[in-house]
C-alpha positions in Angstrom: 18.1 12.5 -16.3 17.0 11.8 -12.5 13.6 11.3 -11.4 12.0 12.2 -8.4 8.6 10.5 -7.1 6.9 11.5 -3.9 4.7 8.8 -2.6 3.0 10.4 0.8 2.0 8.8 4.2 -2.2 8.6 5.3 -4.4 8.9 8.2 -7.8 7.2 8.3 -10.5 8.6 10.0 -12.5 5.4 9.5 -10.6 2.6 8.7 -8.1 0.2 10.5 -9.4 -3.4 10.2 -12.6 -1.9 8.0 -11.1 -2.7 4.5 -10.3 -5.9 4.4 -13.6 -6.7 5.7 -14.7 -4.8 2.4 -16.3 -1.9 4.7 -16.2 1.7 4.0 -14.0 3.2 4.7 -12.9 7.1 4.5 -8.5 8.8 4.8 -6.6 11.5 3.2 -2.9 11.6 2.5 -0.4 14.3 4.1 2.6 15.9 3.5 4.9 14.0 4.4 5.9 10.7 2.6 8.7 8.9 0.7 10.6 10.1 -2.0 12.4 8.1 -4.7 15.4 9.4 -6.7 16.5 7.3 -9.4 17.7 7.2 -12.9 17.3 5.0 -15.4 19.3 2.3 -16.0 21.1 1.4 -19.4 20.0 -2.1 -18.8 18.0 -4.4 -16.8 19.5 -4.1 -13.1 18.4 -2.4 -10.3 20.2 -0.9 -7.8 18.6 0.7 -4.9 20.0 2.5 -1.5 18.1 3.8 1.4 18.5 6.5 3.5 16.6 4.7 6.7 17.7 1.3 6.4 21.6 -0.2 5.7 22.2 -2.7 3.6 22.6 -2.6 -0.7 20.0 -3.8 -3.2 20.9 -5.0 -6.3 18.5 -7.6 -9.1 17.5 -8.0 -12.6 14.5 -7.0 -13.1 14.0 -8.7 -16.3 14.4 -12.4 -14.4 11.9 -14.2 -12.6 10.5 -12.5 -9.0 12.7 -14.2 -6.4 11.4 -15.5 -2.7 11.3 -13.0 -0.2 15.1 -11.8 1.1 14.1 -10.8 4.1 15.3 -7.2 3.9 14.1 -3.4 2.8 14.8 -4.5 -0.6 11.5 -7.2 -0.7 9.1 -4.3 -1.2 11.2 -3.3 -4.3 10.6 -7.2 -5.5 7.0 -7.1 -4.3 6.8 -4.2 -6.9 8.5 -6.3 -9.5 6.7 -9.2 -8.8 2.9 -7.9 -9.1 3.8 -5.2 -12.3 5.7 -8.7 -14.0 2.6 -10.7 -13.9 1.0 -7.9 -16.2 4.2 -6.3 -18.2 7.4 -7.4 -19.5 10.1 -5.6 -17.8 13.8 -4.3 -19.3 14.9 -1.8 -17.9 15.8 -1.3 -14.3 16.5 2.1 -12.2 19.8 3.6 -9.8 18.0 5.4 -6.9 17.9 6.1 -3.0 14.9 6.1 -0.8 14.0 7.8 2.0 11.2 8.4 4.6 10.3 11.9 6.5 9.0 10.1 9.1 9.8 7.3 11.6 8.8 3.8 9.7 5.1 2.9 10.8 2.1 3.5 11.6 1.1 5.7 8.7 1.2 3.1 6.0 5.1 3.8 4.8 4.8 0.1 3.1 2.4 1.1 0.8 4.1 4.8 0.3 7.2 2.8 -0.6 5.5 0.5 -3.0 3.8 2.8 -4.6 7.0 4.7 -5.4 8.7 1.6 -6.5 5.3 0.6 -9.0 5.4 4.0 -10.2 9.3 4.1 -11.0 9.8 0.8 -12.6 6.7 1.7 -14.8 8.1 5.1 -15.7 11.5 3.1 -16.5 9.8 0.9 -18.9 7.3 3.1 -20.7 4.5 1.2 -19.2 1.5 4.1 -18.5 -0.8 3.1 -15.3 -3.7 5.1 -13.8 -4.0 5.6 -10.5 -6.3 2.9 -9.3 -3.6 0.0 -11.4 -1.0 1.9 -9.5 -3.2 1.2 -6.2 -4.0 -2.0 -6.9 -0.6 -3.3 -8.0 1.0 -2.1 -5.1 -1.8 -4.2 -2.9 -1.3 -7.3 -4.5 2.6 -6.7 -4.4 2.0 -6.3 -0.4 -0.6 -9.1 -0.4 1.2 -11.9 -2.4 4.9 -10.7 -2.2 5.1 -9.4 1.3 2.4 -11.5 2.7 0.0 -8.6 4.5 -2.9 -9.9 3.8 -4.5 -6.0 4.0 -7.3 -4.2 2.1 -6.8 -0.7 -0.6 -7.2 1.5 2.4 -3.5 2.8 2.5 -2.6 2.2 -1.4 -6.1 4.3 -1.9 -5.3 7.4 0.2 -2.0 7.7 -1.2 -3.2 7.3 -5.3 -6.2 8.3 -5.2 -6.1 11.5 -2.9 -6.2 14.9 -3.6 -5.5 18.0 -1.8 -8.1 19.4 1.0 -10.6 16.3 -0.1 -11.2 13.6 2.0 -11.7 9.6 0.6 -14.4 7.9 0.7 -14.0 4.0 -0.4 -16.8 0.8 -0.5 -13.6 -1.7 -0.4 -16.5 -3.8 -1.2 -17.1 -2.4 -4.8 -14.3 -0.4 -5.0 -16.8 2.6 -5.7 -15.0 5.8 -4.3 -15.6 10.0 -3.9 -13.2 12.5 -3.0 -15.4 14.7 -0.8 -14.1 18.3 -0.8 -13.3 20.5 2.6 -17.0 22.5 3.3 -15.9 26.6 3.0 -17.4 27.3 6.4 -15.4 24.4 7.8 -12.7 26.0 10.8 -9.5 25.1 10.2 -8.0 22.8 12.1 -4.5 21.2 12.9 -3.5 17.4 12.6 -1.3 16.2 15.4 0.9 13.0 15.2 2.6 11.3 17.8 5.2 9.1 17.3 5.7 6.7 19.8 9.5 5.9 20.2 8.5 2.9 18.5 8.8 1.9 15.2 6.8 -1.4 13.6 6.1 -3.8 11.1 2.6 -4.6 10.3 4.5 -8.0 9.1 5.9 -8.1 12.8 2.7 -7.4 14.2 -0.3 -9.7 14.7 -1.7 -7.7 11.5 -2.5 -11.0 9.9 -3.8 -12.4 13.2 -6.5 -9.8 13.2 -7.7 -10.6 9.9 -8.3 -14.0 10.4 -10.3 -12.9 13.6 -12.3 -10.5 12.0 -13.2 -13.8 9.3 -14.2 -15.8 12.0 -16.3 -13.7 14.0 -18.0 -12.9 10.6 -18.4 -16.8 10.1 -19.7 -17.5 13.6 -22.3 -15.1 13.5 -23.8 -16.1 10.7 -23.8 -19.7 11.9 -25.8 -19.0 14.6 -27.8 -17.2 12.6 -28.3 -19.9 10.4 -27.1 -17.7 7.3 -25.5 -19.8 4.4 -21.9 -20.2 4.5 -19.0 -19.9 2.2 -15.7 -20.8 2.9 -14.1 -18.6 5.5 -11.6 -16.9 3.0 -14.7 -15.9 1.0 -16.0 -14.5 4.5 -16.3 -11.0 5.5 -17.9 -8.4 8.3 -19.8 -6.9 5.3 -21.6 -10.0 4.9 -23.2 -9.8 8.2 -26.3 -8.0 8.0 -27.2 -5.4 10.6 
């Protein structure tokens, strides 16, 4: 029996740098988005292709999470990796991937790890709500991947619901799903793509988190506010 999961792109009104720096942060997701097709395997391999990218995929998903390859197929191990630490996984899946879109700028990472989270739990009987769905695709992305980002993208995409726009406190994780006012005009969203596709892992992503941490720590030096270590640092902290 094939499976198919659709894992949709977001756009963030308010967001960007704002949820790692546990703000608030508000997004929706659209119609457009990855889809996974896959089967379940008879055993414990996985075997992936993709419809963007070249290249073949194949591990056990039962062994220990492997260092990064270096290839499309990480994010499928970043899925591994952060649903192992919590489950015991037998049973791995044949599928293809493949985008709508051009890869970046509206969080196809976390689209694709979702996906992945959602089909190797649905392989192995393992039943997640949506916000262990958003969170284990973070920490796939955060401590697999190495993007140290916020729930932003992995929250629009689980959490989301049709004609409703997000609201998340990254800060206490505290969210609402406001609904679309009846007198409200209707309206068109326009997208632009570039020509250009990206990385956030080849961008200075990680450059600007570390920024945001120090800016947050320097102001409160000089405001003679007590410190903390600067990974324990964040914009919230500083008080308006």
């Amino acid at each position: 029996m094939q499976y198919h999961i659709f894992s949709p792109y977001r756009v963030c009104p308010l967001g960007a740098h704002v949820d790692h720096q546990r703000g608030i942060v508000t997004g929706f997701a659209i119609d457009k988005g990855v889809d996974l097709l896959f089967d379940v395997a008879h055993d414990s391999k996985v075997t992936l292709d993709s419809e963007t990218f070249a290249g073949h995929v194949e591990f056990d998903i039962a062994a220990p999470s492997l260092v990064r390859q270096g290839n499309w197929g990480d994010y499928a191990r970043g899925a591994k990796f952060a649903l192992q630490k919590r489950f015991k996984l037998t049973t791995g899946i044949t599928g293809t991937i493949k985008g709508s879109l051009p890869v970046g700028g509206l969080s196809s990472s976390a689209a694709v790890l979702i996906a992945y989270v959602m089909a190797f739990a649905k392989a192995n009987n393992i039943g997640l709500e949506a916000f262990e769905v958003m969170k284990i695709a973070s920490e796939a992305e955060r401590e697999y991947i190495g993007l140290n980002n916020g729930l932003l993208d992995q929250a629009c995409i689980a959490l989301g619901r049709k004609d409703h726009l997000l609201m998340l406190d990254c800060e206490s994780n505290e969210y609402r799903l406001i609904p679309k006012a009846p007198n409200m005009p209707e309206f068109e969203l326009g997208i632009f793509f570039s020509g250009l596709t990206r990385s956030l892992m080849s961008s200075d992503y990680n450059l600007r988190v570390s920024e945001c941490k120090t800016a947050a720590w320097i102001v409160q030096a000089y405001e003679n506010v007590p410190l903390r270590t600067q990974d324990k640092t964040f914009l919230r902290d500083v008080p308006e």
